[in-house]
C-alpha positions in Angstrom: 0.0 0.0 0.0 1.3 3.7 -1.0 4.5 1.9 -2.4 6.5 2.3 -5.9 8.4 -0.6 -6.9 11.9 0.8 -7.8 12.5 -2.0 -10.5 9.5 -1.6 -12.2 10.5 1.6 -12.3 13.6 0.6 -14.3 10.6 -0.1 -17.5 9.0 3.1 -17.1 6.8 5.5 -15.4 4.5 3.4 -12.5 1.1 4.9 -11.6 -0.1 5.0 -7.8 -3.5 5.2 -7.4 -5.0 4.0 -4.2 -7.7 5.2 -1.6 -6.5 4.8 2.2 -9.1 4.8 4.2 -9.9 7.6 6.6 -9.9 4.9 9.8 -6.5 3.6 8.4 -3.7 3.7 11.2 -1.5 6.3 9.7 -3.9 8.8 10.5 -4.1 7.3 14.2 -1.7 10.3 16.3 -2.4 13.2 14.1 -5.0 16.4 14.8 -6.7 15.7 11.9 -9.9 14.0 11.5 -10.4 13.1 7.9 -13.9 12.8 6.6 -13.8 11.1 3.5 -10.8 8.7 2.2 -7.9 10.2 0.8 -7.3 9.5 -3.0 -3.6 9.5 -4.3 -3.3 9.5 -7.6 0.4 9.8 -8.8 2.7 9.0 -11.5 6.4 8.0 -10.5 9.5 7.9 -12.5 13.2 8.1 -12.6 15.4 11.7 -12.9 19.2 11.6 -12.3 19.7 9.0 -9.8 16.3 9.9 -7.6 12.9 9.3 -8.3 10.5 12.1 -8.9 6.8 11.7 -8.4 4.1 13.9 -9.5 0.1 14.3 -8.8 -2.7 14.6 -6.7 -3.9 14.2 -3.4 -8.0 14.6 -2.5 -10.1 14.1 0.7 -11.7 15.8 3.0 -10.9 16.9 6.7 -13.7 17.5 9.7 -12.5 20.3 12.1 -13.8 22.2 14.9 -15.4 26.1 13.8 -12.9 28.4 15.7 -15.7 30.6 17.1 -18.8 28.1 17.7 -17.4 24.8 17.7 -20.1 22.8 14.8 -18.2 20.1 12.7 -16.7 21.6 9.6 -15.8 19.7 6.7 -12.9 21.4 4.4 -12.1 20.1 1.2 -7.8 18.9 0.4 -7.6 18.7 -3.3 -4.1 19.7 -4.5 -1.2 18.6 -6.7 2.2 17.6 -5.5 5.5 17.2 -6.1 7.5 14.6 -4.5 11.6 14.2 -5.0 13.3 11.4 -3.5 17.4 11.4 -3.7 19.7 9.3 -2.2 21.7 11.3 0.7 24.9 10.9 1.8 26.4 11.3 5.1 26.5 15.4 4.5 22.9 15.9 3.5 21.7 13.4 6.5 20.4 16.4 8.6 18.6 18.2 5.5 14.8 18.7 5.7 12.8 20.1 2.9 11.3 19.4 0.0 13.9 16.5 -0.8 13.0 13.3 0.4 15.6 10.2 1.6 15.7 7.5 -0.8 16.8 4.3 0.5 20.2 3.1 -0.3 18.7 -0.2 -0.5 15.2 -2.2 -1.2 13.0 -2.7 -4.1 10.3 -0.4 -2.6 9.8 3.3 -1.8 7.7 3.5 1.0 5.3 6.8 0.6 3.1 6.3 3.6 4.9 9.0 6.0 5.5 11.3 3.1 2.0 11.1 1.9 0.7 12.1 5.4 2.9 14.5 5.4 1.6 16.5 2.8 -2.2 15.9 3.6 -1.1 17.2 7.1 0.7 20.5 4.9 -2.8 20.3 3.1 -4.9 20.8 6.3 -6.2 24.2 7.4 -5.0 25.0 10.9 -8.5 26.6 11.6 -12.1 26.7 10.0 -15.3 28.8 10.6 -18.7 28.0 9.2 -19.0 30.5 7.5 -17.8 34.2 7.4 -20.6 35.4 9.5 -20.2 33.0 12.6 -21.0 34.5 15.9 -19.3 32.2 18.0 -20.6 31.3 21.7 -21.3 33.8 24.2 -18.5 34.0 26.5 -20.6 34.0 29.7 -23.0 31.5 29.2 -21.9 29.6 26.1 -24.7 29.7 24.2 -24.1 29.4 20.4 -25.3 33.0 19.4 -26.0 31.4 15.7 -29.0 29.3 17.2 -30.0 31.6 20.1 -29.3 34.8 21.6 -28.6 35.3 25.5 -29.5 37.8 28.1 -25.6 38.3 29.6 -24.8 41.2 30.1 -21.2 41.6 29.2 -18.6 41.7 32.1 -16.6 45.0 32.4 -13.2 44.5 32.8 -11.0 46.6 34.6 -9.0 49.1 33.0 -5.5 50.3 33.7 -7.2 53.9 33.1 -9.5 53.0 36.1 -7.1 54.3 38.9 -7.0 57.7 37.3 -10.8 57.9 38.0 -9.9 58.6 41.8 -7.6 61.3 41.1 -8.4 64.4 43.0 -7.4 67.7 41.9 -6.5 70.7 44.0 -8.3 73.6 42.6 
């Protein structure tokens, strides 16, 4: 699953095109729910001595509205680019877009790197829609449903103390 057989890529270009499913373990630790299988779609092949792989990545991911909490479901659909290289001992601590490729196996594992970019792919935050009003502070009522009667609490102000201030006329 979410592997490209290096020999086979010896022939030719090899397709990946597989649906994980959104209860699969890789998406077990993560802050991400998804909401809909992720569809990979993408087309591997060789360039120099690494392999470069090309295409598209589409789900869907349930998140929390920022201001009033409801489900919100927010569409991933979004091309990548994918370059695997082997590294030697110099390049062992670089991160980027240039991905490991294993000095030995048959196989490129693309699990981790997959997730990776659906994780990239994920909006940090969501609202249900531009004019969300959130929950009231106070109470927590959800003022899109309801309204409340709380009156809102004053806080004290650093300009407060100068309130006292008595002046000698």
């Amino acid at each position: 699953m979410l592997k490209v057989n290096l020999a086979a890529l010896d022939r030719g270009e090899v397709h990946v095109r597989e649906q994980v499913a959104a209860d699969d373990p890789m998406w077990g630790d993560v802050r991400v729910e998804l909401a809909a299988p992720l569809d990979v779609d993408l087309t591997a092949r060789f360039v120099g001595e690494g392999v470069f792989l090309r295409g598209r990545l589409r789900t869907a991911v349930r998140l929390a509205c920022r201001r009033c909490l409801t489900p919100v479901e927010q569409e991933i659909d979004d091309t990548v680019d994918l370059l695997f290289e082997p590294l030697t001992e110099e390049d062992e601590g670089v991160d980027g877009e240039v991905y490991p490729l294993p000095a030995r196996g048959d196989e490129l594992d693309l699990r981790d790197v997959v997730r990776e970019q659906v994780l990239l792919r994920a909006p940090e935050f969501a609202l249900c829609g531009e004019d969300c009003r959130g929950l009231c502070p106070q109470c927590g009522t959800d003022l899109n449903t309801a309204g409340c009667d709380c009156v809102p609490a004053q806080l004290p102000s650093a300009w407060d103390v100068l309130k006292n201030v008595k002046f000698d006329d």
